[in-house]
C-alpha positions as CSV (number, residue, x, y, z in Angstrom):
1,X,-20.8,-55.2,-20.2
2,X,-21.7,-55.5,-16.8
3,X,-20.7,-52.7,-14.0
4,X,-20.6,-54.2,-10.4
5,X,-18.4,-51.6,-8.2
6,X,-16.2,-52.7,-5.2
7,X,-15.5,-49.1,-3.9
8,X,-15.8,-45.5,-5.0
9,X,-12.9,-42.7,-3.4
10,X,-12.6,-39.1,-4.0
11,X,-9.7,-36.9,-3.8
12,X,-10.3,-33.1,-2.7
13,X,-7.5,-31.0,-3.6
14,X,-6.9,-27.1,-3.6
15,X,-3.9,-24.6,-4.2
16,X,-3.8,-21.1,-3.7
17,X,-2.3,-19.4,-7.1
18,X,-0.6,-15.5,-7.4
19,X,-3.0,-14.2,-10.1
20,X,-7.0,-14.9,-9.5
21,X,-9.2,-15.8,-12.9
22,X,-11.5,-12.9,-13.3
23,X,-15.0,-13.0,-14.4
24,X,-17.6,-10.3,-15.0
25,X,-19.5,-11.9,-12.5
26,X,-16.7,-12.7,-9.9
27,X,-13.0,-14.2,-9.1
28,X,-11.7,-17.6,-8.7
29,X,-8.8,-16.7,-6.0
30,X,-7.9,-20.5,-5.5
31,X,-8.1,-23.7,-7.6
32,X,-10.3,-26.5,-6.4
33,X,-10.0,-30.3,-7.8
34,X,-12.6,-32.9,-6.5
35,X,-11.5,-36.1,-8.2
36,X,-13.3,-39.6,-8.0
37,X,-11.6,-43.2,-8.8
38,X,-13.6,-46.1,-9.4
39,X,-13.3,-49.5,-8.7
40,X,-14.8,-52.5,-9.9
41,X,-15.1,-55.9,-8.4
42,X,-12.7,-57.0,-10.7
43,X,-9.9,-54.9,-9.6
44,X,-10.3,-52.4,-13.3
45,X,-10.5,-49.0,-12.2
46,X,-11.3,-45.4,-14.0
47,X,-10.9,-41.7,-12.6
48,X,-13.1,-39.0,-13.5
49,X,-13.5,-35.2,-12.2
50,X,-16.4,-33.2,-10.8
51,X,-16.8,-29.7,-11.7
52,X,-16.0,-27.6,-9.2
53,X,-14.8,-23.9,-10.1
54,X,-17.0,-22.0,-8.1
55,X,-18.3,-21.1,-5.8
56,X,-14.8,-21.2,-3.9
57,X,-15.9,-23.8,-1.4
58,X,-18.1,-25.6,-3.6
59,X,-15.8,-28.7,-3.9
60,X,-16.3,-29.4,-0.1
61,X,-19.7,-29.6,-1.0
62,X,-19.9,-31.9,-3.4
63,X,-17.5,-34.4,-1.8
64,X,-20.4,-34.5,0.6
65,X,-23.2,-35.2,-1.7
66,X,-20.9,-38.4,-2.6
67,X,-20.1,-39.3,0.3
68,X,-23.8,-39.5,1.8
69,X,-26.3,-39.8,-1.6
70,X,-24.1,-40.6,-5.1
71,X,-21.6,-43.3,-3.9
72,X,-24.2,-44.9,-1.8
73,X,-27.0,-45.2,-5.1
74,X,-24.3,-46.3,-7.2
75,X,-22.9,-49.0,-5.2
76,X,-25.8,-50.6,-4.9
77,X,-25.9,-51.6,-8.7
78,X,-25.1,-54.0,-11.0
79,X,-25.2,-51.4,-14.0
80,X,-25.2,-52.8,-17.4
81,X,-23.1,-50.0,-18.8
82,X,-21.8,-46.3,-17.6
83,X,-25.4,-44.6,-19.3
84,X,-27.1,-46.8,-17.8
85,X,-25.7,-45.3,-14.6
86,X,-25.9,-42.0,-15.6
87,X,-29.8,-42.2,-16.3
88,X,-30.8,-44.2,-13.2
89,X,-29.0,-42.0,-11.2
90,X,-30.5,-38.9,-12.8
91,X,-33.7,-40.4,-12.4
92,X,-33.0,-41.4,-9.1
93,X,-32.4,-38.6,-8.0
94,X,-34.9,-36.5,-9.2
95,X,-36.7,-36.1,-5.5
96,X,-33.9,-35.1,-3.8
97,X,-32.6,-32.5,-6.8
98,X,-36.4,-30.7,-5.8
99,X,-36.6,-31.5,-2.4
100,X,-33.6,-29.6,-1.8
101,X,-33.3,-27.2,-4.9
102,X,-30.1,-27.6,-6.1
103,X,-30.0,-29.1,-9.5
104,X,-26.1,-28.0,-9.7
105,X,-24.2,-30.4,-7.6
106,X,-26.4,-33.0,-8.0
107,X,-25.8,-32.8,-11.8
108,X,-22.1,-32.2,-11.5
109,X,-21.7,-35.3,-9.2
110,X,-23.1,-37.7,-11.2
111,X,-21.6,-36.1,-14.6
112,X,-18.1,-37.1,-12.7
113,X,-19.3,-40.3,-12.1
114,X,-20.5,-40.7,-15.3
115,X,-16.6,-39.9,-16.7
116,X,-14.8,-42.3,-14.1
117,X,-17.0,-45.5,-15.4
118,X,-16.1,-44.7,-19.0
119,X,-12.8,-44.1,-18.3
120,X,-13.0,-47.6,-16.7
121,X,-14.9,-48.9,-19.5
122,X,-12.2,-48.1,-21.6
123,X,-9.7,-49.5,-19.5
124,X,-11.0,-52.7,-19.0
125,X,-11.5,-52.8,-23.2
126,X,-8.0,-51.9,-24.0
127,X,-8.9,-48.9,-25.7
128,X,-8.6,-45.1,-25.3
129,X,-12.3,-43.3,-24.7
130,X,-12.7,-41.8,-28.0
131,X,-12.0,-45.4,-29.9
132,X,-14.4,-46.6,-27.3
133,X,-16.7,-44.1,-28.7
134,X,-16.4,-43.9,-32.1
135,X,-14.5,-46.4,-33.4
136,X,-10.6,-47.1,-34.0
137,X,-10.2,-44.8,-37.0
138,X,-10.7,-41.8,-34.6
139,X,-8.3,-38.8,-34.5
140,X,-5.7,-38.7,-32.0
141,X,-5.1,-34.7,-31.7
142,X,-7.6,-31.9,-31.7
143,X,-7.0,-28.1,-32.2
144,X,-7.3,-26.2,-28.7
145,X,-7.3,-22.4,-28.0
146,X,-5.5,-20.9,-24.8
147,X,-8.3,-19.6,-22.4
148,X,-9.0,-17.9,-19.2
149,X,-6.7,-14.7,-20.4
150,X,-7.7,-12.0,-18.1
151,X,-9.0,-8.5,-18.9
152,X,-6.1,-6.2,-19.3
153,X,-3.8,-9.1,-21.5
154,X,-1.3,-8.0,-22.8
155,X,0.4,-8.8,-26.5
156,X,3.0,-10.3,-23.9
157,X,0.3,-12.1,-22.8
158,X,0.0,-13.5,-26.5
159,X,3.6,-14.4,-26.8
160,X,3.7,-16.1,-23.2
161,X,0.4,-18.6,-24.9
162,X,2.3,-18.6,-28.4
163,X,5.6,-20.1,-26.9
164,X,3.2,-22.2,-25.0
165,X,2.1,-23.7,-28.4
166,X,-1.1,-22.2,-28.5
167,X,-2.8,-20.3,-31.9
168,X,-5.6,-18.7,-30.7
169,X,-6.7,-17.3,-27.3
170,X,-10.0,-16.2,-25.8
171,X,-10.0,-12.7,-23.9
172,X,-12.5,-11.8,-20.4
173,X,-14.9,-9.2,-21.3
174,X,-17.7,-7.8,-19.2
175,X,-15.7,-4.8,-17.3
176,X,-16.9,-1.9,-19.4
177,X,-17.4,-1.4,-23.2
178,X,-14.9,0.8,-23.9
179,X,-11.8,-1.0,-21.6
180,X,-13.5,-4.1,-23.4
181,X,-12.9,-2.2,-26.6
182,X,-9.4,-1.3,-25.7
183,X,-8.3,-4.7,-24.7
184,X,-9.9,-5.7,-27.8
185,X,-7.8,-3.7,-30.4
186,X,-4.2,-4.4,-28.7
187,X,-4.5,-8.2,-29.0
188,X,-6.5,-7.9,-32.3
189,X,-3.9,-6.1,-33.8
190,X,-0.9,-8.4,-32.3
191,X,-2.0,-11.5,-34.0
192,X,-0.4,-13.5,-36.1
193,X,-1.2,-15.0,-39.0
194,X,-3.9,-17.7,-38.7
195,X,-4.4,-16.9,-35.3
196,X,-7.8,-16.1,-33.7
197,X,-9.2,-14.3,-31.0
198,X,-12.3,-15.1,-28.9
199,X,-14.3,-13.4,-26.9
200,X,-16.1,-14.5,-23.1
201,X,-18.4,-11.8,-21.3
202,X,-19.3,-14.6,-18.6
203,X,-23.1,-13.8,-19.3
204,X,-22.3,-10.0,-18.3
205,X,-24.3,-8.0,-19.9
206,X,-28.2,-7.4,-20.0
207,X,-29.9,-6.8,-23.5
208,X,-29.3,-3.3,-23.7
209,X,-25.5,-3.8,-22.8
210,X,-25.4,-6.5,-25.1
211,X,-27.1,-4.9,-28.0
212,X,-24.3,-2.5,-28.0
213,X,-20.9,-4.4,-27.2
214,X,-21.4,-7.0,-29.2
215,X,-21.5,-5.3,-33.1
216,X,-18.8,-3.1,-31.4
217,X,-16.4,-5.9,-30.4
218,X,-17.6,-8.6,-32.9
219,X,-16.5,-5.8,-35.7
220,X,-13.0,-6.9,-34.9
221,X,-13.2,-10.0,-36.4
222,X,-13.2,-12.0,-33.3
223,X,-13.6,-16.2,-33.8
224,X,-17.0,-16.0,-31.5
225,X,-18.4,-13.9,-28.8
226,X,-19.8,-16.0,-25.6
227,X,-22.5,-15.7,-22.8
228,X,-22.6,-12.2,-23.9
229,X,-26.0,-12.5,-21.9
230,X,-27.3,-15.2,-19.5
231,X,-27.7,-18.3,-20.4
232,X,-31.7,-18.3,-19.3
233,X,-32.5,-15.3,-21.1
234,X,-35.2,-15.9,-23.6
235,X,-34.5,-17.3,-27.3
236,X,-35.9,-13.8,-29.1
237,X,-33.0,-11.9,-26.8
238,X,-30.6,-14.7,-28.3
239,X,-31.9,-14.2,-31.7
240,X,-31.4,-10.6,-31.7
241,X,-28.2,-10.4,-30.7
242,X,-27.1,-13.5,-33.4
243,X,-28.7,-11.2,-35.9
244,X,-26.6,-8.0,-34.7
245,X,-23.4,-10.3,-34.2
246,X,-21.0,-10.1,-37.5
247,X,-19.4,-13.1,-35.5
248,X,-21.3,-16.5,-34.1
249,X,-22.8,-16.5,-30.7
250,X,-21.3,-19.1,-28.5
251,X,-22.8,-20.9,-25.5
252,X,-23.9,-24.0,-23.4
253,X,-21.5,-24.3,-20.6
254,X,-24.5,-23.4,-18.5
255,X,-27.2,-25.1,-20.3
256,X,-28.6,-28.9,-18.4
257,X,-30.8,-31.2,-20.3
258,X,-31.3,-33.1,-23.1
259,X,-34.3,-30.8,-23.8
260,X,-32.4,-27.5,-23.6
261,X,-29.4,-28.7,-25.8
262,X,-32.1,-29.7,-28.8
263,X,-34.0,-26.0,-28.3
264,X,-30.3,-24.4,-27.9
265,X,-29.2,-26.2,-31.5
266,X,-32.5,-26.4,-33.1
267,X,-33.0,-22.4,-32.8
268,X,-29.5,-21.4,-34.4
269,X,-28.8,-18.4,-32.2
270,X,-25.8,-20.4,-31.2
271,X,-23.3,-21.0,-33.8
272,X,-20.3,-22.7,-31.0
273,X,-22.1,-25.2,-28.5
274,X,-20.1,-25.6,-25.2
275,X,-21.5,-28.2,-23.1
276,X,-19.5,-28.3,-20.2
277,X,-19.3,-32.3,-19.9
278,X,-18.7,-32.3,-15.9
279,X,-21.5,-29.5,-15.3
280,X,-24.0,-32.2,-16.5
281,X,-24.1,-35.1,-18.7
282,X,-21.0,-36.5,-18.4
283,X,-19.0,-38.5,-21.4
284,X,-22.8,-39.8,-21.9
285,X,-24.6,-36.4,-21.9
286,X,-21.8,-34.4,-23.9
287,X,-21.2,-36.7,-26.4
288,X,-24.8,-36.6,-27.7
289,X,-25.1,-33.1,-27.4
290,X,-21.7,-32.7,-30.2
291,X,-22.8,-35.3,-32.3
292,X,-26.4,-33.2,-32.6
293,X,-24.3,-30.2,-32.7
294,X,-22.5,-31.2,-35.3
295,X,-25.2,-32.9,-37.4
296,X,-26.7,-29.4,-37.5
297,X,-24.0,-27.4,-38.5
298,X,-22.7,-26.3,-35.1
299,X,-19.2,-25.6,-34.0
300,X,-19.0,-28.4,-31.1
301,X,-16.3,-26.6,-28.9
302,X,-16.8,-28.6,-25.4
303,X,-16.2,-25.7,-22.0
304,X,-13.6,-26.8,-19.5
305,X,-12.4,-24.7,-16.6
306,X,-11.0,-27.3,-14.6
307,X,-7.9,-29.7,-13.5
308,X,-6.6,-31.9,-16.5
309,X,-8.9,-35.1,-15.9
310,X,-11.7,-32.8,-17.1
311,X,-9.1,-31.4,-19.7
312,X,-8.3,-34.8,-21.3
313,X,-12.1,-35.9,-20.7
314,X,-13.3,-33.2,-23.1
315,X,-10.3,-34.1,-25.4
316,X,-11.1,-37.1,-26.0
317,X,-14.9,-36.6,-26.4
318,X,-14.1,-33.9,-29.1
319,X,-12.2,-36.5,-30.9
320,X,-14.6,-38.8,-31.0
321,X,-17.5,-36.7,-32.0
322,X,-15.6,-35.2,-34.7
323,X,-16.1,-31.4,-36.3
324,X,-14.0,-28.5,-36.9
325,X,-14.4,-27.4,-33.2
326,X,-11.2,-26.7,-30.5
327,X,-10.7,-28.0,-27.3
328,X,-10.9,-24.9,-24.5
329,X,-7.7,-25.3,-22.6
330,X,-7.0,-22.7,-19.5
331,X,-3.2,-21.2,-19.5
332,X,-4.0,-19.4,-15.9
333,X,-2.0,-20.3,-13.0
334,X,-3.4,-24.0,-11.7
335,X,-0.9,-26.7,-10.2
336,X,-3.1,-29.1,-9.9
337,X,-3.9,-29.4,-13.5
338,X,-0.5,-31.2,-14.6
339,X,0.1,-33.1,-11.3
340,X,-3.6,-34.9,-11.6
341,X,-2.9,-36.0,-15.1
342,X,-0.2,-37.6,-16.1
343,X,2.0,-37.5,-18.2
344,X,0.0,-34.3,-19.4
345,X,0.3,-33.9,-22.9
346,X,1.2,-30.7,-24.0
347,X,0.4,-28.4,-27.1
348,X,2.1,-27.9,-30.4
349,X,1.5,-25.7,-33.1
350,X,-2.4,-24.9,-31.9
351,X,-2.4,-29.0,-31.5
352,X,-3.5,-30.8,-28.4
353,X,-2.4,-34.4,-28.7
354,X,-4.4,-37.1,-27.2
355,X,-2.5,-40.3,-25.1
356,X,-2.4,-43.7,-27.0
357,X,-3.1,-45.3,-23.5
358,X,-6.9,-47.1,-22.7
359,X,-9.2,-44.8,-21.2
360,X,-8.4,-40.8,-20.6
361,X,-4.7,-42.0,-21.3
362,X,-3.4,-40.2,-17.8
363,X,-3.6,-41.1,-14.2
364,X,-3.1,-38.5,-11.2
365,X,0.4,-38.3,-9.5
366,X,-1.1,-39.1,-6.1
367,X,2.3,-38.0,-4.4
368,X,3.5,-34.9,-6.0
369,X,-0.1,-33.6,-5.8
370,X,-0.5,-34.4,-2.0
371,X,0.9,-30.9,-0.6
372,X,-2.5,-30.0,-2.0
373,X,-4.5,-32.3,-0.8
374,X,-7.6,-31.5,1.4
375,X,-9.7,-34.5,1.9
376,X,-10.0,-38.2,0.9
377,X,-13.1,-40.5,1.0
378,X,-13.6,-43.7,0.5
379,X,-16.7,-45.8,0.4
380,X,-17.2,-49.4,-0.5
381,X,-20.0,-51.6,-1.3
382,X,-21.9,-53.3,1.1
């Protein structure tokens, strides 16, 4: 397959919602989508998403780096295949990630980029993305857990995600141990049968913090506790901690590089990876990382905080790489995450089925989502 693009656009979008996210380290008090469609010379097209939760102007930066570096590098192709783009870009791009600093956007960029050629890929061979990956026999649902519940949830909160279809849920903790605690218990003890809870401390805690809350709260037989310390901290904190955990560790969503994935596996202190597939990598980066994951007896359970191209992107990469892991799907308040992926599949029974369509399986209703709209770019090849 040969790649020669005609004209890359992106799609800025934000909505102002009633109820913030809240993380130990901050709030999300609006939801951002930065979405990019591809187009080939051909006329086959593909959509993909760029991570873009945070900071809450972030987005606006990012269209930017597009605008002026990413779309202009990958115009300039031929590619031979949506990899190959991903690593000449990354490599490309090397210099101006240290001249400047900012690995982030640069990586976040070129991971949506990476998504919106596979998606076209996929397209233009008839299939959806995780048969383009792994072959025709692939499964067409995958188990996904409601996430993004706030601290102080409710067991309301539980029966609002239940009728919702969802099976298990993950909690915000990070705002004292014993509220933590509290929070905890009431869920813990509204669940149903089969029904899990997780944990997400939003690397909150230092190593002192941590080597207290996380016996205490994993003693409530939680599914996983995550980033209960930051993601750069050294492997011995990590290994302590797994040690003291009666539940896995989880992690990743803030981990770049093949390197760092094969240390983060290799050293078992993380029993759920979580590559987050539009931080960095893309479909390219995130489906290697599962597939190692896997192969070592990991819990590939890919991060997602985002509008629903990013939500179907992980989908369908889950699907394809296999394992007992579940999909993260947030239940907060976010319009744009339905509109910008349509029809959006919805869950059943803890079940998260996947389109039969070619590619993601979804496009963006471009009208209904344009009372949100902020800003749209085009740029074409020379």
């Amino acid at each position: 397959m040969t790649i020669r693009l005609a004209r890359i656009e992106t799609f800025l979008y934000r909505a102002e919602v009633k109820e913030p996210v809240r993380m130990s380290f901050g709030s999300i008090a609006r939801r951002s989508a930065l979405l990019l469609r591809v187009e080939d010379t051909e006329g086959a097209h593909g959509w993909g998403e760029v991570w873009c939760n945070f900071p809450p102007y972030g987005a606006d930066n990012k269209q930017r780096l597009i605008e002026t570096v990413i779309a202009p590098a990958a115009l300039a192709g031929p590619h031979a295949d949506p990899s190959d783009v991903w690593q000449s870009l990354t490599a490309r791009t090397v210099r101006w990630v240290n001249q400047v600093g900012e690995p982030g956007p640069f990586a976040a960029c070129i991971a949506g980029l990476d998504l919106a050629l596979w998606d076209l890929a996929a397209r233009r061979a008839g299939k959806p993305l995780r048969a383009l990956l792994a072959g025709d026999g692939v499964r067409d649902e995958v188990p996904a857990y409601a996430s993004g519940l706030n601290p102080g949830s409710t067991p309301d909160t539980l029966d609002r995600c239940r009728a919702a279809g969802f099976r298990a849920f993950k909690l915000k903790v990070g705002f004292g141990l014993e509220a933590d605690e509290a929070n905890v218990t009431s869920l813990v003890r509204n669940l149903g049968p089969g029904e899990r809870l997780m944990i997400d401390a939003n690397q909150g805690w230092d190593l002192p913090e941590a080597r207290r809350a996380v016996p205490r709260l994993g003693a409530h037989g939680l599914g996983w506790i995550e980033e209960p310390i930051p993601a750069d901290r050294p492997a011995a904190e990590w290994a302590e901690l797994a040690m003291l955990s009666p539940v896995p560790l989880a992690g990743g969503e803030n981990v770049m590089g093949f390197e760092s994935f094969a240390a983060l596996i290799g050293n078992g202190h993380h029993g759920v990876v979580q590559p987050d597939t539009l931080k960095w990598g893309g479909v390219t980066g995130a489906y290697a990382v599962g597939r190692r994951a896997i192969a070592a007896g990991r819990s590939y359970c890919p991060h997602w905080l985002g509008g629903g191209i990013g939500l179907l992107a992980a989908a369908q990469i889950l699907a394809a790489a296999g394992g007992p892991g579940l999909l993260e799907h947030d239940v907060m308040e976010n319009p744009l995450r339905e509109a910008l992926a349509q029809p959006f599949p919805r869950v059943r029974e803890g079940v998260f089925p996947l389109p039969a369509g070619p590619g993601l399986g979804v496009e963006p209703d471009l009208a209904g989502a344009a009372p949100w709209l902020v800003a749209r770019l085009e740029h074409r090849a020379a």
